[in-house]
C-alpha angles and dihedrals in degrees: 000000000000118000133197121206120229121269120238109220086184095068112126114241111243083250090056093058096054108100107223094242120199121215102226096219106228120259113233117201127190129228122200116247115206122248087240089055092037100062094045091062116087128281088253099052097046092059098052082053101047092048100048100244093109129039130197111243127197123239087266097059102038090062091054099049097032083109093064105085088206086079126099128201119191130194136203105222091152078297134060108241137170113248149181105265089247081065091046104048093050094050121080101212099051134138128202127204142194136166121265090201094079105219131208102274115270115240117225131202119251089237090067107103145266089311100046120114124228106280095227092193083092089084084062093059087059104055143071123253094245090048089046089060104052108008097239097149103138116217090242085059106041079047097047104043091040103016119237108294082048097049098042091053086054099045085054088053095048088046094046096046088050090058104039110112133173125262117281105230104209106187127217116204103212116196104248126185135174135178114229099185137054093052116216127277083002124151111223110204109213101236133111104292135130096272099041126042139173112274122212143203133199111246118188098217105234123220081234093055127071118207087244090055085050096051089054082056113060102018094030094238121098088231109138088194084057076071100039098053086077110037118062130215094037127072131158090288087047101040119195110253116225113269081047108131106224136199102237121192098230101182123280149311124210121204114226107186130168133136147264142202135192092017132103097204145041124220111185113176107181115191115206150101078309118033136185154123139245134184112211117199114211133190129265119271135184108263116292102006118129124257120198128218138178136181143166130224135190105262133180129191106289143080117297136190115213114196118182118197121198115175092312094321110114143187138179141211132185122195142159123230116206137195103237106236117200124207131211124190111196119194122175125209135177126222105282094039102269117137118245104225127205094016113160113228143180140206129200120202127219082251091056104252128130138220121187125188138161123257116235126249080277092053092239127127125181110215132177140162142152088254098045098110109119096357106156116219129209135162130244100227091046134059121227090259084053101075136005136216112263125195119232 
């Protein structure tokens, strides 16, 4: 006798046992990549950067993202050179890349490799135009053309490539600085530049001063015309009154200038023979556009540690400020060659000061001094018709 086993109604269709799965899209965040870094990468790279095509990624990211063949990873041997991530993680200056322009996710062929994802157009191979179009392939007849294990596989397809989405890029605007001048390890000579110039001060002449006293002062020579230079309209034979407000040279400033982005403010400390600290305010810019800033600061010979703050981002900077020292060799000759040994000079400064020395059995003397530009020399034994400059 045949029997027929009961049929059970409840049974779940195969549709109602796929779970309806969402592809989480990858998160990409940027990292900031320092000007002095910046300008040793190659010309290619520096323009997918510059113009935001590109974005810099840390370790972490990159090996989480080495599958995507839309990373780069870049390496320094002698040569920048685009590499295979296992190049790239085992190098130590290395540099990592992805798009910030997130595109639609590529599809790869199931012949690709081990890291190439299921290529889930094959469902498409399976179907009609008409069911291609608006899915309206019925479990009876998915069951009944390609029988149950088929049809599931293709229904999963179908459910997985509806759901794929590309990766969502959320940028992080880090604060960046970065100090252009002075350069490091660099030596600043203190004379007019532009990076140094001459810094002032406003003195109300006393009836108890006189403009020489006041020379000595602030330049250390009693020399009236070290005043005058810079204040028009009075001289030695015009002399400044008391209760005259004067321009005094008080010593000299150093600019210091670089730039910023994603800050709103500055904060440059300098150590030294001078120190101090100074918070710039600068205007507001787009993300990640550059703002520019400059300021001078009182400096003195010596060595000197400039650190700039900008919302957590530093950088640092170490020069050395020197006294320029200039050098004079005399040698006197007579008219058929012959060195005039023993001869007695001296030599007046622009300040006004004079130095006098005696010149060797060659007649020769070696002189030099911070203040030495434009000094005029003469000998005690000769008057100035008496001998010329010569060039040598």
């Amino acid at each position: 006798m045949l029997t027929k086993d009961a049929v059970d109604f409840q049974h779940a269709h195969i549709f109602d046992e796929i779970k309806d799965e969402v592809i989480t899209p990858p998160v990409v965040t940027f990292t900031y990549v320092r000007r002095a870094e910046f300008t040793l990468l190659p010309k290619k790279l520096q323009r997918l950067i510059q113009d935001n095509q590109y974005g810099v990624i840390d370790k972490r990211q990159a090996a989480r993202l080495r599958d995507d063949p839309r990373s780069q990873f870049w390496i320094n041997e002698k040569t920048w050179r685009k590499v295979s991530y296992n190049s790239y993680k085992n190098t130590a200056q290395g540099l990592a890349v992805y798009p910030k322009d997130p595109v639609n996710t590529t599809k790869f062929s199931s012949s690709g490799g081990a890291n190439a994802t299921p290529d889930y157009s094959v469902s498409e191979h399976f179907l009609s135009d008409s069911q291609q179009a608006g899915f309206l392939a019925t479990p009876a007849l998915l069951n009944s053309q390609y029988g149950e294990g088929q049809a599931k596989y293709i229904a999963q397809s179908m459910q997985q490539h509806s759901h794929t989405s590309k990766p969502t890029v959320v940028e992080i605007h880090l604060p960046a600085v970065c100090i252009y001048k002075p350069v490091l390890q660099s030596t600043v000579q203190l004379k007019a530049s532009h990076q140094v110039r001459q810094s002032f001060s406003t003195h109300l002449l006393q009836a108890s001063e006189t403009v020489e006293q006041l020379a000595q002062q602030y330049t250390g020579y009693k020399n009236a015309n070290l005043i005058y230079d810079y204040n028009l309209g009075f001289s030695e034979r015009k002399p400044a009154k008391p209760g005259t407000s004067l321009l005094v040279p008080d010593g000299w400033k150093l600019n210091i200038e670089g730039s910023c982005s994603n800050s709103r403010t500055v904060v440059i400390k300098w150590q030294g023979p001078t120190s101090g600290q100074v918070t710039l305010q600068l205007d507001k810019k787009r993300p990640d556009e550059v703002s520019f800033w400059q300021h001078y600061f009182s400096v003195k010979p010596g060595v000197y540690t400039v650190v700039v703050t900008a919302s957590g981002a530093v950088d640092t900077t170490t020069f050395t400020v020197e006294q320029p020292t200039l050098a004079y060799e005399i040698e006197l000759l007579d008219e058929v060659g012959e060195p005039q040994a023993n001869m007695g000079y001296k030599i007046r400064l622009r300040n006004g000061h004079v130095i006098t020395g005696q010149l060797d059995k060659n007649g020769y003397a070696n002189v030099s001094g911070p203040d030495f530009e434009n000094a005029k020399v003469s000998f005690f034994e000769l008057a100035d018709k008496d001998w010329l400059v010569g060039l040598s």
